[in-house]
C-alpha positions, 0 to 999 in steps of 0.5 A, spaced: 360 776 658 364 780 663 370 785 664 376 785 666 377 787 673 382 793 670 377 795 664 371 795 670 375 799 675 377 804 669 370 805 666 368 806 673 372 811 674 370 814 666 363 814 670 366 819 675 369 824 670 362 825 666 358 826 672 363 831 674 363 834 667 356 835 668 356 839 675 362 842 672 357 845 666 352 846 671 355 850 675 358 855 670 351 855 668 349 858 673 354 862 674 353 865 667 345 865 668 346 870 674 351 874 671 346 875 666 348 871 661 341 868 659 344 865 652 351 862 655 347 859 661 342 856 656 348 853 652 352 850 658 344 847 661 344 844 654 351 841 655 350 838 662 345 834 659 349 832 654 355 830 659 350 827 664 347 822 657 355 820 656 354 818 664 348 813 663 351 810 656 357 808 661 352 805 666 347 802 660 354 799 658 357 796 665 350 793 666 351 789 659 356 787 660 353 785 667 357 787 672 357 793 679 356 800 677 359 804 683 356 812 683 362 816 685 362 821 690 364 827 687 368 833 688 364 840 689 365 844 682 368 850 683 361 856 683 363 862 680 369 865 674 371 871 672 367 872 666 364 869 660 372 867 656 374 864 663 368 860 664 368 858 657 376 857 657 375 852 664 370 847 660 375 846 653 380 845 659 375 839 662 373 836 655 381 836 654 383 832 660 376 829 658 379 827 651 386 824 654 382 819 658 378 817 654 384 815 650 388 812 656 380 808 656 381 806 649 388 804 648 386 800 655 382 796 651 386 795 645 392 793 649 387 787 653 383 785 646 377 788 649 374 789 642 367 789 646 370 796 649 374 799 644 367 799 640 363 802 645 369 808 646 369 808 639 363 812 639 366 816 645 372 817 641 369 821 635 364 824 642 370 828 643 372 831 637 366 834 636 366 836 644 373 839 643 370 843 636 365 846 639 367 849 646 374 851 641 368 855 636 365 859 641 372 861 644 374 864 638 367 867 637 367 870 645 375 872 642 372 876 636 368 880 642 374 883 644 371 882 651 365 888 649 360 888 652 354 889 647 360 883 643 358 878 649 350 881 649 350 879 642 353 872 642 348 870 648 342 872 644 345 868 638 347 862 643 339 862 646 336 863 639 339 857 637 342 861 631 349 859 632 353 853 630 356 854 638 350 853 640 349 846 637 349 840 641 354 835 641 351 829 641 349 825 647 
């Protein structure tokens, strides 16, 4: 069972935009870890993984369907933001065009009857919801703040503990 040459390349390139979501939460996170935000860096760590997991179910999905997996070369991200809202605001961006692509991905599928495709980004799909929720959740908890420093302070330390709803994963 193999892909189409369209749907091979378009997954291919998918590959790519979740490698470099993952290097974009890595290098917030390190951003926010040296600006002293331990609980923020903690909760972009935990969010690059999540991203680097969306990475390998598409390479686990190319090798079933027993054709090439091409590693992209990817761009450097960007190393530093102005603050925490900046930071935060620049990943529900990323896990907005995420969210567009992987809808071009599935009506791709659709429209080339690839229901094999269609139901692996299905998952992604429903991925996406939850992705884009939770980033909103914590831009409207980093709002609340008012930018205060003892606001920001206080969200980092609920974000490292794990006592908050936006510190919770996103799935895989």
């Amino acid at each position: 069972m193999s892909l189409e040459t369209t749907m091979h390349n378009a997954l291919n390139e998918q590959l790519s935009r979740e490698y470099i979501a993952h290097f974009l939460y890595r290098a917030i996170a390190m951003d926010l870890y040296e600006k002293g935000y331990d609980g923020f860096a903690a909760w972009m760590e935990t969010h690059a993984s999540e991203e680097y997991g969306h990475a390998e179910r598409i390479i686990t999905y190319l090798k079933d369907k027993n054709v090439r997996v091409v590693l992209p070369e990817l761009p450097k991200p960007k190393e530093s933001w102005d603050s925490v809202r900046d930071a935060v605001a620049a990943a529900l961006a990323h896990e907005q065009k995420l969210t567009a692509d992987i809808h071009k991905l599935h009506k791709l599928a659709e429209d080339t009857g690839d229901l094999a495709t269609v139901s692996m980004l299905d998952w992604f799909v429903a991925e996406q919801v939850e992705e884009e929720h939770i980033v909103t959740r914590l831009l409207k908890r980093i709002d609340l703040t008012r930018n205060s420093d003892i606001g920001l302070m206080v969200l980092d330390a609920q974000l490292g503990g794990g006592t908050s709803e936006a510190s919770s994963g996103a799935g895989e």
